[in-house]
Structure formats: structure tokens, C-alpha cells
PDB file of N, CA, C and O in Angstrom, chain B, residues numbered from 101:
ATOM      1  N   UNK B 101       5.449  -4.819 -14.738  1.00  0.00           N
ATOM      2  CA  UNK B 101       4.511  -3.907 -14.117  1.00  0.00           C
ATOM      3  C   UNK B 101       4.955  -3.666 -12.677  1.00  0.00           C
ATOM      4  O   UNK B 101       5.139  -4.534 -11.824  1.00  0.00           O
ATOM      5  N   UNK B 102       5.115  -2.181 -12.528  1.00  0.00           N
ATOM      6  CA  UNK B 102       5.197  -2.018 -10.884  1.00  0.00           C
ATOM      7  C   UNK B 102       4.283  -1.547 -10.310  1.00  0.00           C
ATOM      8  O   UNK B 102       3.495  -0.813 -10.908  1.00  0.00           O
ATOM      9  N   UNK B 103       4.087  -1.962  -8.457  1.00  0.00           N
ATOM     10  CA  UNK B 103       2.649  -1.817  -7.526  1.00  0.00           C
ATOM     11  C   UNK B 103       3.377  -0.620  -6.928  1.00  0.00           C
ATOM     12  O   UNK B 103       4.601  -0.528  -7.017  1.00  0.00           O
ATOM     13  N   UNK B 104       2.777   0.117  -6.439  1.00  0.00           N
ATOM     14  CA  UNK B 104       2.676   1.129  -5.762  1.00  0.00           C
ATOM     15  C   UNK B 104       1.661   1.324  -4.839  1.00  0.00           C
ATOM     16  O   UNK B 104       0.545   1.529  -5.318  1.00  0.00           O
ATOM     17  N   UNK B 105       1.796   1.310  -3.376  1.00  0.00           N
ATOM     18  CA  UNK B 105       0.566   1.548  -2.942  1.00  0.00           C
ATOM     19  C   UNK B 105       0.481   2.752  -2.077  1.00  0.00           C
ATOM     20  O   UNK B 105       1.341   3.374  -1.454  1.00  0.00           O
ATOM     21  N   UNK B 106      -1.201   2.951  -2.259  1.00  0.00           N
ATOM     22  CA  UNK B 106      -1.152   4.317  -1.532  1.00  0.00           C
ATOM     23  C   UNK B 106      -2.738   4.359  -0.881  1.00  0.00           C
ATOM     24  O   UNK B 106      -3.658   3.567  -1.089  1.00  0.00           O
ATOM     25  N   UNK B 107      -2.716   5.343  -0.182  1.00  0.00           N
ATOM     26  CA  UNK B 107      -4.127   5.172   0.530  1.00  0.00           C
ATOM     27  C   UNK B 107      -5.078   6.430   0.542  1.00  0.00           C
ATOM     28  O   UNK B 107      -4.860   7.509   1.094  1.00  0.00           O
ATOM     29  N   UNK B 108      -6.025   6.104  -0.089  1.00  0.00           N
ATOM     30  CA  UNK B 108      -6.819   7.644  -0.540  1.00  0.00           C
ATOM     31  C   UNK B 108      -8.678   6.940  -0.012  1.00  0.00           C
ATOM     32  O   UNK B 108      -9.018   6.012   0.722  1.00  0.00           O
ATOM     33  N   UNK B 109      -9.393   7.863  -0.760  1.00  0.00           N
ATOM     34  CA  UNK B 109     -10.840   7.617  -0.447  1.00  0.00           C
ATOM     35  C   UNK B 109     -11.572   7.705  -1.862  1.00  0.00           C
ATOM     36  O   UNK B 109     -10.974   8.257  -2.785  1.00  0.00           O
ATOM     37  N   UNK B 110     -12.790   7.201  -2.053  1.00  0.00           N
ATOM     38  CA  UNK B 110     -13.631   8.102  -2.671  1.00  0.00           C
ATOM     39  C   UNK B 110     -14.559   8.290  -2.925  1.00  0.00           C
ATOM     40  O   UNK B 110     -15.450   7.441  -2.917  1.00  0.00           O
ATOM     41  N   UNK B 111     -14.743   9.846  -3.345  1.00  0.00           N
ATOM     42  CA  UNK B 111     -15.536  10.569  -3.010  1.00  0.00           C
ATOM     43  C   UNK B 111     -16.639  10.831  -4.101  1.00  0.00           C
ATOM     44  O   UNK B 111     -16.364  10.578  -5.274  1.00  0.00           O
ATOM     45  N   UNK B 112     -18.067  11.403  -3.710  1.00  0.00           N
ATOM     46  CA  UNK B 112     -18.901  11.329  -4.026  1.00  0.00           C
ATOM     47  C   UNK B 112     -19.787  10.957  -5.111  1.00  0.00           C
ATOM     48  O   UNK B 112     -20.864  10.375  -5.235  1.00  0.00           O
ATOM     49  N   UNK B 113     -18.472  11.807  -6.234  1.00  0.00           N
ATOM     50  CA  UNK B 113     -18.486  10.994  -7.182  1.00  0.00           C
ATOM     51  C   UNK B 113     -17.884  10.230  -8.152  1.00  0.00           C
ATOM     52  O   UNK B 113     -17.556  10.500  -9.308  1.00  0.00           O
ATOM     53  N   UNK B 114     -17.805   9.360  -7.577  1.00  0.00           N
ATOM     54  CA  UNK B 114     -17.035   7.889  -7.502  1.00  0.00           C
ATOM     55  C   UNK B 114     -15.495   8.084  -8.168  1.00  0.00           C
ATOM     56  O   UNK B 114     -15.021   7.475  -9.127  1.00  0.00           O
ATOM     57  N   UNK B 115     -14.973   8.969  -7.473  1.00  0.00           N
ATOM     58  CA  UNK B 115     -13.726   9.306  -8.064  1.00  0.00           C
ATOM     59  C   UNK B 115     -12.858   8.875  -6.705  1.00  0.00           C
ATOM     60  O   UNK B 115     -13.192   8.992  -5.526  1.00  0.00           O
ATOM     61  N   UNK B 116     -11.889   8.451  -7.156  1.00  0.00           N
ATOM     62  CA  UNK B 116     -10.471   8.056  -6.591  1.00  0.00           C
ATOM     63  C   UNK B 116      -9.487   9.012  -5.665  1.00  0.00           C
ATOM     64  O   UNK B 116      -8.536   9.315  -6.386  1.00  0.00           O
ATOM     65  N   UNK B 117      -9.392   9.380  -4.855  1.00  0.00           N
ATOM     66  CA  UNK B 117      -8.759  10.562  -4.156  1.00  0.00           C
ATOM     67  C   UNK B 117      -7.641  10.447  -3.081  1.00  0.00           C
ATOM     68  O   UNK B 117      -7.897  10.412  -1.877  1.00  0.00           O
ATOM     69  N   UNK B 118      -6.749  10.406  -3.446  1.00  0.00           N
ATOM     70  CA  UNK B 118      -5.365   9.925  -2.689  1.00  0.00           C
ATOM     71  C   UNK B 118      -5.279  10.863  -1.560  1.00  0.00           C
ATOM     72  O   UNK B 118      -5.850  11.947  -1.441  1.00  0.00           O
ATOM     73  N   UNK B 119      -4.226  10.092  -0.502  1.00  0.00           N
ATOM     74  CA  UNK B 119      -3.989  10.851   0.392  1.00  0.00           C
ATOM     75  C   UNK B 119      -2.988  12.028   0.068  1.00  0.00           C
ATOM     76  O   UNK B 119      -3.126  13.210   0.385  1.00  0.00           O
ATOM     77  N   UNK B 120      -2.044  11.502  -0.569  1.00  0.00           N
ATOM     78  CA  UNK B 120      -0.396  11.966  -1.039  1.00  0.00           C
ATOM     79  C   UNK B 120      -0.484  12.045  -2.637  1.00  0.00           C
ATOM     80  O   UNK B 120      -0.923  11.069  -3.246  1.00  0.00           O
ATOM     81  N   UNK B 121      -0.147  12.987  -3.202  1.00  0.00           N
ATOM     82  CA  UNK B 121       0.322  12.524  -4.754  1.00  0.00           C
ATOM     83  C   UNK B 121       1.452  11.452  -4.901  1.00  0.00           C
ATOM     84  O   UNK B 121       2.255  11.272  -3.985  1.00  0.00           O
ATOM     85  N   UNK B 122       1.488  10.923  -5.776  1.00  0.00           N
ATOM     86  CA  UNK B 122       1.982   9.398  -5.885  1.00  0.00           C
ATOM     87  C   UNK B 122       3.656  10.385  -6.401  1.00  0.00           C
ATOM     88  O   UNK B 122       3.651  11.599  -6.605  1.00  0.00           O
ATOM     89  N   UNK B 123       4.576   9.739  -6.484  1.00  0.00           N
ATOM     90  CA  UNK B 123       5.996  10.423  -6.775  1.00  0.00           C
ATOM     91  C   UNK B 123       6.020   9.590  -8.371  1.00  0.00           C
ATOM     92  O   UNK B 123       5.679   8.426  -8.162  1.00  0.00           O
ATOM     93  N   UNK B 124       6.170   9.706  -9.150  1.00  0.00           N
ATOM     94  CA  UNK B 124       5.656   8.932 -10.203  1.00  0.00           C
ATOM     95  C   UNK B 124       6.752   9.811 -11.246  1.00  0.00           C
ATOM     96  O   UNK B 124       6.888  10.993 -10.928  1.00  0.00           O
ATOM     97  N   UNK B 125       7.569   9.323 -12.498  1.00  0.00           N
ATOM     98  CA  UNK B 125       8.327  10.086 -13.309  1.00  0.00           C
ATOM     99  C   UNK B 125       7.263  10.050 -14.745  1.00  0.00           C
ATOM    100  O   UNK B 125       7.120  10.955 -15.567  1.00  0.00           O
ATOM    101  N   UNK B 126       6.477   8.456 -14.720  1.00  0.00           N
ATOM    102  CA  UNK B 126       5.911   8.292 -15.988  1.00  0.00           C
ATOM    103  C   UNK B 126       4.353   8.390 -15.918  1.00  0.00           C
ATOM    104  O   UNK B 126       3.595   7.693 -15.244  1.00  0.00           O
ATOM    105  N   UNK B 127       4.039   9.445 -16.793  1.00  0.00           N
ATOM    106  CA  UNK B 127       2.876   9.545 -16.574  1.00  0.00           C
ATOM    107  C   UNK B 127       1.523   9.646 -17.741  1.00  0.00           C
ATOM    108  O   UNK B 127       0.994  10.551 -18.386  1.00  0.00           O
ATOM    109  N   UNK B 128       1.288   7.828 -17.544  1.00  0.00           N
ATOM    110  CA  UNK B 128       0.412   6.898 -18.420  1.00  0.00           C
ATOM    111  C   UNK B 128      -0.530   6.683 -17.598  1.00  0.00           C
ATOM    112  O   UNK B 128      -0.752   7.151 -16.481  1.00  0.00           O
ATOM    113  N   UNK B 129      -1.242   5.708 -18.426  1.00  0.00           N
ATOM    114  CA  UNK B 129      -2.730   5.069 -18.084  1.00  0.00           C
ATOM    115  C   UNK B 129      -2.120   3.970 -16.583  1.00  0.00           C
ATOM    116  O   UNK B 129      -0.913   3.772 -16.444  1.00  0.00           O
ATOM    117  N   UNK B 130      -2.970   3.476 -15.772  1.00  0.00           N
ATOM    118  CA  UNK B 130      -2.327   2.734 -15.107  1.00  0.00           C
ATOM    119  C   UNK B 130      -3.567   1.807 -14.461  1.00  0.00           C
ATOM    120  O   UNK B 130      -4.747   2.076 -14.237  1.00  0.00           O
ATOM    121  N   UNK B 131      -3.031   0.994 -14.327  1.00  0.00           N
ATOM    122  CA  UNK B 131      -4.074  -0.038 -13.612  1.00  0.00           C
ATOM    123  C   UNK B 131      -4.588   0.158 -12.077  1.00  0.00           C
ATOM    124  O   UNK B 131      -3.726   0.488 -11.262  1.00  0.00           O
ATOM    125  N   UNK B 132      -5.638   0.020 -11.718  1.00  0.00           N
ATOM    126  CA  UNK B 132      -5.738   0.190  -9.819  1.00  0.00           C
ATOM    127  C   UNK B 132      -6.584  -0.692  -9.755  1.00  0.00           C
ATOM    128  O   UNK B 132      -7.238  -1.132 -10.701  1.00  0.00           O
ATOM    129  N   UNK B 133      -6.650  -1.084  -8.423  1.00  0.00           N
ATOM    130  CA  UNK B 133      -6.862  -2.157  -8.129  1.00  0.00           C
ATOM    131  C   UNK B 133      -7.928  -1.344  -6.351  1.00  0.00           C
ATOM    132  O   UNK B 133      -7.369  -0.534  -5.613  1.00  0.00           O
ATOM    133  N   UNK B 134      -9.037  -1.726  -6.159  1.00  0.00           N
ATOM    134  CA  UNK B 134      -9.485  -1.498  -4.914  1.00  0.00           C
ATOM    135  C   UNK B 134     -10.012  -2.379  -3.943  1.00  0.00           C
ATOM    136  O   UNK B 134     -10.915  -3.209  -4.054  1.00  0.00           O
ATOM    137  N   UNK B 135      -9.129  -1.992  -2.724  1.00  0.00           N
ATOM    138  CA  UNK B 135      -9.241  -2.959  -1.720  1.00  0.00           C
ATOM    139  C   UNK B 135     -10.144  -2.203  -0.397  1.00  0.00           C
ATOM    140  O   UNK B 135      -9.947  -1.161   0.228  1.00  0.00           O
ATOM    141  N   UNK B 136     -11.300  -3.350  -0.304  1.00  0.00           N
ATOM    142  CA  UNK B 136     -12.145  -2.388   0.893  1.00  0.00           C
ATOM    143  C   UNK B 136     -12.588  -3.394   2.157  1.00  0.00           C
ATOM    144  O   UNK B 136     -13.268  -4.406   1.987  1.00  0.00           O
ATOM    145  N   UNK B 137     -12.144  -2.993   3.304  1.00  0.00           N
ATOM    146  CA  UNK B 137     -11.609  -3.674   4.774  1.00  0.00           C
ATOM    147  C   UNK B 137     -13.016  -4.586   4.377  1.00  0.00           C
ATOM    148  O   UNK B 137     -13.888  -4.162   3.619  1.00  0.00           O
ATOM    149  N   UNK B 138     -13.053  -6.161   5.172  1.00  0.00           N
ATOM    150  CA  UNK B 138     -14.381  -6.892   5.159  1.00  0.00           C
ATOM    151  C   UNK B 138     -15.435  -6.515   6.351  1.00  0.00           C
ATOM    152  O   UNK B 138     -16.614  -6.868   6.325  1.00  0.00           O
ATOM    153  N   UNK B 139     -14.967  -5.911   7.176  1.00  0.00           N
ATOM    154  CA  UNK B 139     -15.410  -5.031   8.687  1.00  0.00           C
ATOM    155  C   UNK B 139     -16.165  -4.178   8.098  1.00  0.00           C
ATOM    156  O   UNK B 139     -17.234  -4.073   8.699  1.00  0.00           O
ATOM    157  N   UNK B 140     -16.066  -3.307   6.893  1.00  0.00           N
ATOM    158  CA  UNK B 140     -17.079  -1.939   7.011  1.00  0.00           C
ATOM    159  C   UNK B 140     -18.243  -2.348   6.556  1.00  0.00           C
ATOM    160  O   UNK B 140     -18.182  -2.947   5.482  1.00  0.00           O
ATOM    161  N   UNK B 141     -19.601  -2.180   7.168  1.00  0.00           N
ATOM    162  CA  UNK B 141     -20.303  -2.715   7.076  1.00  0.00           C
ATOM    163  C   UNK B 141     -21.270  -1.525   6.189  1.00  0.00           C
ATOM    164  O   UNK B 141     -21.183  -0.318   6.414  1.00  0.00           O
ATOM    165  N   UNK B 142     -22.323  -2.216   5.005  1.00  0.00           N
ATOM    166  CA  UNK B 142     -23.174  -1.393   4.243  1.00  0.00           C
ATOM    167  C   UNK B 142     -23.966  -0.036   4.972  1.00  0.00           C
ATOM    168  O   UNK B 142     -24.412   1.000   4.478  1.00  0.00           O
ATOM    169  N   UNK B 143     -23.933  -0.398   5.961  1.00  0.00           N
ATOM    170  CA  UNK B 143     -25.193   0.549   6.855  1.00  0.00           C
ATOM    171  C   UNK B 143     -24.723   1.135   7.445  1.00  0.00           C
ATOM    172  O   UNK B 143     -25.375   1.970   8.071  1.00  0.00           O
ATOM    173  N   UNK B 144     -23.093   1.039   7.627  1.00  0.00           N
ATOM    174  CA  UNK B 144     -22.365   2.138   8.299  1.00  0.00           C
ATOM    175  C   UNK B 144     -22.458   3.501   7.872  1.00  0.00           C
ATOM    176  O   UNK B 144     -22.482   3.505   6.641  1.00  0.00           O
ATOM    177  N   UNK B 145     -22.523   4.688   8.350  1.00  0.00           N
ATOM    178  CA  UNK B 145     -22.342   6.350   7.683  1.00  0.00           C
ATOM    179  C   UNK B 145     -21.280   6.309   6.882  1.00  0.00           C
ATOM    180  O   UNK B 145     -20.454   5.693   7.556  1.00  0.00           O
ATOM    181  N   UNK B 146     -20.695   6.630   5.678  1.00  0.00           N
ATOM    182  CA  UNK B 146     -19.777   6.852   5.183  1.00  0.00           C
ATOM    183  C   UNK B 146     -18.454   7.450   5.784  1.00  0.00           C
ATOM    184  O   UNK B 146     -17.454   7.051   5.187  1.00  0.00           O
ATOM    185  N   UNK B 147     -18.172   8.456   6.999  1.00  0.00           N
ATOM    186  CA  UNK B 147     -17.461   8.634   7.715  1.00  0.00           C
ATOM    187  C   UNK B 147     -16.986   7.783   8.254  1.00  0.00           C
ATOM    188  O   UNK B 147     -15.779   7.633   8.069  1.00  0.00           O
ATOM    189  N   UNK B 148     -17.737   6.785   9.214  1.00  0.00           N
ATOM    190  CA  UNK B 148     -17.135   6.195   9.660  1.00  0.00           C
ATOM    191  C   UNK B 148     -16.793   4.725   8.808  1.00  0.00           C
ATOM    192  O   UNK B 148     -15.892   4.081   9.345  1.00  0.00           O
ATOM    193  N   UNK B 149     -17.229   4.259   7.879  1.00  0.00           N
ATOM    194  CA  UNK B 149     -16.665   3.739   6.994  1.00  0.00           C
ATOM    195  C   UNK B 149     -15.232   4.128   6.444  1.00  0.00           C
ATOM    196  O   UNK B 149     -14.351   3.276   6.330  1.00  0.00           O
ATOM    197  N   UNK B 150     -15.003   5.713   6.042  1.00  0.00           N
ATOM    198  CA  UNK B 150     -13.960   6.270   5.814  1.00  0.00           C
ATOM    199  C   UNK B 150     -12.741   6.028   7.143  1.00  0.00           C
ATOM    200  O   UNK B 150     -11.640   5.478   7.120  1.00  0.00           O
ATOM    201  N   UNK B 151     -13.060   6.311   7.608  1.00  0.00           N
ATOM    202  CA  UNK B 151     -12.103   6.039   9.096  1.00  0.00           C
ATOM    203  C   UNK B 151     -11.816   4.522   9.779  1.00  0.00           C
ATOM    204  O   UNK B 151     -10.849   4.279  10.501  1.00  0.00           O
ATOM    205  N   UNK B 152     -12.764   3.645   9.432  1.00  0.00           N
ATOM    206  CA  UNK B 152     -12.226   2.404   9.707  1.00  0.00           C
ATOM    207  C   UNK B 152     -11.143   2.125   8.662  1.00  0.00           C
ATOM    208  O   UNK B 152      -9.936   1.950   8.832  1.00  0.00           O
ATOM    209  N   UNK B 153     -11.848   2.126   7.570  1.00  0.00           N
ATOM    210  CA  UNK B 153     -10.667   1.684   6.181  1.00  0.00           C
ATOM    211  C   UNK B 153      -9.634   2.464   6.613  1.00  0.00           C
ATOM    212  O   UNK B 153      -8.831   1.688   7.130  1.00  0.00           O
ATOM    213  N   UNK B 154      -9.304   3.360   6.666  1.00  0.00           N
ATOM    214  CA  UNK B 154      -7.968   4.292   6.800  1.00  0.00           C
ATOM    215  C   UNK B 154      -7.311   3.525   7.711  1.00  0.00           C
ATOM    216  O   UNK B 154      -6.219   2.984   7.536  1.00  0.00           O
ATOM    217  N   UNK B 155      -8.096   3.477   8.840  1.00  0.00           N
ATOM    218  CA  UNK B 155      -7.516   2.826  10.218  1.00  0.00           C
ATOM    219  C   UNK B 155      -6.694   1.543   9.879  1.00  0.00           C
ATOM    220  O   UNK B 155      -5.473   1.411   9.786  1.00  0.00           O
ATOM    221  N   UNK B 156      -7.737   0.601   9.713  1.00  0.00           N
ATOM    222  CA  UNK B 156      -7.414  -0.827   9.049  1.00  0.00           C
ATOM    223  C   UNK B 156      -6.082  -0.635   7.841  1.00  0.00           C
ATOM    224  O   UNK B 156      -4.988  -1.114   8.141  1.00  0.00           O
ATOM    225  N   UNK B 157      -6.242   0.053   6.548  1.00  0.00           N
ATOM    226  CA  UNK B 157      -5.113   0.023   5.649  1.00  0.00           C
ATOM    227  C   UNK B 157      -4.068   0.770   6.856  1.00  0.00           C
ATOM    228  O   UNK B 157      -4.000  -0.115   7.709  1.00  0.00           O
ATOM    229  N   UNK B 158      -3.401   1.699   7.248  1.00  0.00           N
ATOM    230  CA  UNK B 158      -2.645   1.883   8.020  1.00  0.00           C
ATOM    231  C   UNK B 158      -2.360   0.985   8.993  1.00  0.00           C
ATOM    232  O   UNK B 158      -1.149   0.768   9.017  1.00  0.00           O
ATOM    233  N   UNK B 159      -2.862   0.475   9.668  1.00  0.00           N
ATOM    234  CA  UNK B 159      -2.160  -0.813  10.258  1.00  0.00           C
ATOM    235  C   UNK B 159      -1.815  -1.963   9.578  1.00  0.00           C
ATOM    236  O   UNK B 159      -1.258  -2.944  10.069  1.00  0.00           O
ATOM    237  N   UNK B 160      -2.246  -1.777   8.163  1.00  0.00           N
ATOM    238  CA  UNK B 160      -1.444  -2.994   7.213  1.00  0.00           C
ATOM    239  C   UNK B 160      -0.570  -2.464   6.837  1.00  0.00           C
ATOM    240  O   UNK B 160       0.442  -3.163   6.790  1.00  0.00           O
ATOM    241  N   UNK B 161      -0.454  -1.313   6.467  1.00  0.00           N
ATOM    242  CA  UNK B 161       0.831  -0.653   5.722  1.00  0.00           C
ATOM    243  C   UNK B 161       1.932  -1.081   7.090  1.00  0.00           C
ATOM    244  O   UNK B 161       2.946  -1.689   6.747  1.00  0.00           O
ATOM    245  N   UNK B 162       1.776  -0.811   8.475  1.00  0.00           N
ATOM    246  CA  UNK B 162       2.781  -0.752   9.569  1.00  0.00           C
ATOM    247  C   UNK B 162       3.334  -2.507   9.486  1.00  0.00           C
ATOM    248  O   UNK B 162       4.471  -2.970   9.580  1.00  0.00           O
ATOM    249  N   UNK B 163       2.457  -2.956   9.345  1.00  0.00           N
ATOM    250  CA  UNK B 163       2.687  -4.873   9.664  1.00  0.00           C
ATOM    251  C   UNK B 163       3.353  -5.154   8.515  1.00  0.00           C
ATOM    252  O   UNK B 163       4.397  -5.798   8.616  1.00  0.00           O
ATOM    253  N   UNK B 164       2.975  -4.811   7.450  1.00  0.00           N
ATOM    254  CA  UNK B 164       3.694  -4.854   6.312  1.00  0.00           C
ATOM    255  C   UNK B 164       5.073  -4.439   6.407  1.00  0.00           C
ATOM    256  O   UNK B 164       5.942  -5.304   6.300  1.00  0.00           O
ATOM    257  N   UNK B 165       5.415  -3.142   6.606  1.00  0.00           N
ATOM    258  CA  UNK B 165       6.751  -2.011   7.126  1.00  0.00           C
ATOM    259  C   UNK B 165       7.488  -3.268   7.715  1.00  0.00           C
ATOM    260  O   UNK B 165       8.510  -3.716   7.193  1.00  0.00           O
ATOM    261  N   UNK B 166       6.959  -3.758   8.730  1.00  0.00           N
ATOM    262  CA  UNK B 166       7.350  -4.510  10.041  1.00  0.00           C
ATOM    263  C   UNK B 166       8.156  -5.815   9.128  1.00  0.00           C
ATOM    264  O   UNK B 166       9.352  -6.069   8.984  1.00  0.00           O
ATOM    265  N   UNK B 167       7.524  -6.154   8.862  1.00  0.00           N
ATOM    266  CA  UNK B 167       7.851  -7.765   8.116  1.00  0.00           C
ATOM    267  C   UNK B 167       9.058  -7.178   6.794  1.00  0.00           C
ATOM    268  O   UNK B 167       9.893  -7.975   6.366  1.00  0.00           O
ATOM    269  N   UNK B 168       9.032  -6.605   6.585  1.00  0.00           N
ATOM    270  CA  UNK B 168       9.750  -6.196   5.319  1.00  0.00           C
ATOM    271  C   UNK B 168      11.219  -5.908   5.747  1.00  0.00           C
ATOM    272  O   UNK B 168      12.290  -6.436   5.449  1.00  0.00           O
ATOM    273  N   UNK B 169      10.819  -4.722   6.676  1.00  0.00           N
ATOM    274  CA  UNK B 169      12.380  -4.785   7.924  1.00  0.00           C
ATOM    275  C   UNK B 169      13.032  -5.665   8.593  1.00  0.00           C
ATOM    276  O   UNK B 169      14.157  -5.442   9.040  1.00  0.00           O
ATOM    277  N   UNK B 170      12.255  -7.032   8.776  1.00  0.00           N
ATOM    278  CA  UNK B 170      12.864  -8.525   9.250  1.00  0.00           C
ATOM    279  C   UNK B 170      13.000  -9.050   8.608  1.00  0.00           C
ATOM    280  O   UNK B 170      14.073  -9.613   8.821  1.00  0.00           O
ATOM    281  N   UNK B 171      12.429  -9.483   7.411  1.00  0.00           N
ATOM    282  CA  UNK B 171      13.361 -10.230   6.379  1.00  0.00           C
ATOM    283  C   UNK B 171      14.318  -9.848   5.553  1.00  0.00           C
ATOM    284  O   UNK B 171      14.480  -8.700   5.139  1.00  0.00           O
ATOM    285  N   UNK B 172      15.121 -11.013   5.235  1.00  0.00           N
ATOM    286  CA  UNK B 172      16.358 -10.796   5.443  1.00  0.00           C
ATOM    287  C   UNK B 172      16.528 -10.314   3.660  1.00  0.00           C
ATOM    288  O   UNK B 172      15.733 -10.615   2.771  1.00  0.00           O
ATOM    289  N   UNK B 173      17.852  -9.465   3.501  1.00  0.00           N
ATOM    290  CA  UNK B 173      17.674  -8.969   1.862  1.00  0.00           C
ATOM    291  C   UNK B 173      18.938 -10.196   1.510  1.00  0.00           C
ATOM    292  O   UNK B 173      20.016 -10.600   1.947  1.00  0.00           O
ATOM    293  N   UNK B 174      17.846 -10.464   0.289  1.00  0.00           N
ATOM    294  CA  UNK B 174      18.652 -11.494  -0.290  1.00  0.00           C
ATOM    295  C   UNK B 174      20.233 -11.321  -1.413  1.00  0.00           C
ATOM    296  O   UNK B 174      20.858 -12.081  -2.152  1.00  0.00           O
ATOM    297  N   UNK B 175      20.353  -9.816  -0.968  1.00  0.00           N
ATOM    298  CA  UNK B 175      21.132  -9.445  -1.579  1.00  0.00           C
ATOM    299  C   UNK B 175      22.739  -9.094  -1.126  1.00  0.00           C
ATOM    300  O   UNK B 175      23.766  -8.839  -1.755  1.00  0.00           O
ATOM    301  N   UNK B 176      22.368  -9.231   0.369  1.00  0.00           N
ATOM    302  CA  UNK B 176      23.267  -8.951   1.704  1.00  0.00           C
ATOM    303  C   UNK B 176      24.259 -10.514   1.414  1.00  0.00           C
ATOM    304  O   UNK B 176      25.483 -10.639   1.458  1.00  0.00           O
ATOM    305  N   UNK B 177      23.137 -11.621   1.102  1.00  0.00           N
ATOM    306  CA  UNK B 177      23.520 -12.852   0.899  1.00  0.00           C
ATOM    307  C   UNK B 177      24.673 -13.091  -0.117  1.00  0.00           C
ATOM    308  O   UNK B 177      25.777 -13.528   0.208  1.00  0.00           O
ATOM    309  N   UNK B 178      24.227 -12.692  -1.641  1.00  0.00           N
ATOM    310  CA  UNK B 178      24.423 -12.791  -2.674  1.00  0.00           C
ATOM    311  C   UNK B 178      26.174 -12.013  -2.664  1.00  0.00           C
ATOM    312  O   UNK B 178      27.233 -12.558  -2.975  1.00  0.00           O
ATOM    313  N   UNK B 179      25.930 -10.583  -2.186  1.00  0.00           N
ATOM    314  CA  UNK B 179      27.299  -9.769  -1.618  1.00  0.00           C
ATOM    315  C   UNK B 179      28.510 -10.718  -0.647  1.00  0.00           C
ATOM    316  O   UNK B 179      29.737 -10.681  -0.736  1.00  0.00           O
ATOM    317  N   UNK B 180      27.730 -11.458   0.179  1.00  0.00           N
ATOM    318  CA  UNK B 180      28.929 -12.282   1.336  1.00  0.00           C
ATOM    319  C   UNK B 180      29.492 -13.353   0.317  1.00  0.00           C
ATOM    320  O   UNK B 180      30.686 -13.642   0.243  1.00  0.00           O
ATOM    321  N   UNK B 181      28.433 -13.939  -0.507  1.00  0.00           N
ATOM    322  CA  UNK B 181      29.174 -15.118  -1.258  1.00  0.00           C
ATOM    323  C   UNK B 181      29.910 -14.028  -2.392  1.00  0.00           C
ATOM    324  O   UNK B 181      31.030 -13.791  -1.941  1.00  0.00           O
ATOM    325  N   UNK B 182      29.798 -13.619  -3.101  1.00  0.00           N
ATOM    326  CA  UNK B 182      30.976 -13.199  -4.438  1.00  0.00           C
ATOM    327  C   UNK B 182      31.916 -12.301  -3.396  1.00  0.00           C
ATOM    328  O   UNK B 182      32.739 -11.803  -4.164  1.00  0.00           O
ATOM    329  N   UNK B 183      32.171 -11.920  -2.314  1.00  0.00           N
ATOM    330  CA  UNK B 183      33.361 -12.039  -1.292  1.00  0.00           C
ATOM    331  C   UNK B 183      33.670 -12.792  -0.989  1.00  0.00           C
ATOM    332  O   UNK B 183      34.892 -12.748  -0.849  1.00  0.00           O
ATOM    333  N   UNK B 184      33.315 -13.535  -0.773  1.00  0.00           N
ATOM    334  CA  UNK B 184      33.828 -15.598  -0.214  1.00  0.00           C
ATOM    335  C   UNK B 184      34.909 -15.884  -1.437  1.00  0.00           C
ATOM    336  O   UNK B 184      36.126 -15.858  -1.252  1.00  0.00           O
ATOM    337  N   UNK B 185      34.355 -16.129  -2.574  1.00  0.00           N
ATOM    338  CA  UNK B 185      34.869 -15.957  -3.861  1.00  0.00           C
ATOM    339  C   UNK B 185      35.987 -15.294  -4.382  1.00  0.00           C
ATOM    340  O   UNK B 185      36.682 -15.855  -5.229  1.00  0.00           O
ATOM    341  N   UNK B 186      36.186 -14.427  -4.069  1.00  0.00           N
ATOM    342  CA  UNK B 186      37.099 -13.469  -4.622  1.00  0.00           C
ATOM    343  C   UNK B 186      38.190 -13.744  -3.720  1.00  0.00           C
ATOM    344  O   UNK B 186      39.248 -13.122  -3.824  1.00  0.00           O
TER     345      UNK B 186
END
């Protein structure tokens, strides 16, 4: 199974609404999964509920970005040793 993530809202009625269409070749049933910031609080307006979450997932997507670009690919590794080798 592959994750894909993406960041949408939804709307009124209770439907799922992406920011971006997903780039996708196969197109089946698929699992989702919803994640909602622990900060937005019940009594908030829905706007601004909408705009914290956005806020919040976008700065995870960046920290995420961040960490992904510093660790190291284990494949860079795997390449130096079967050159060592040869």
C-alpha cells in the first residue's frame, strides 16, 4: 500500500475536498485516513478552524520536507559500497 499525502478541507457536506488533484495513474477505491490539528477547538467558527488546520498541516508538510532532505539516502550508501567492491 502507498501514502500519499495531501491537504484539502471539508465541506459542508461532509465531503472530502483537496487542495490539488492527487497525480494518481490508478484509479480505485482507496483508503484515507483524517488527521485534525489538537489546537482547533469545537467552538471555533469553521473558518478559522479551516485556516489553523491548513496553517498547522503546512508547517508539518515543511518540517517534514526539512528532515527528509537531511537524512541521509540509504542508497548513496549501498552505491559507495558495490564501488568499493568492484
Amino acid at each position: 500500500m502507498k501514502a500519499i499525502e495531501a491537504i484539502g478541507r471539508i465541506d459542508e457536506h461532509g465531503q472530502i475536498v483537496l487542495d490539488r488533484a492527487l497525480e494518481v495513474t490508478n484509479f480505485d477505491r482507496v483508503r484515507v485516513l483524517v488527521l485534525f490539528p489538537d489546537s482547533v477547538a469545537d467552538s471555533d467558527p469553521p473558518d478559522l478552524q479551516l485556516e489553523e488546520t491548513q496553517t498547522e498541516m503546512e508547517m508539518d508538510i515543511e518540517r517534514s520536507d526539512r528532515a527528509d532532505k537531511q537524512r541521509p539516502n540509504p542508497l548513496d550508501d549501498l552505491w559507495e559500497r558495490i564501488e568499493e567492491e568492484v
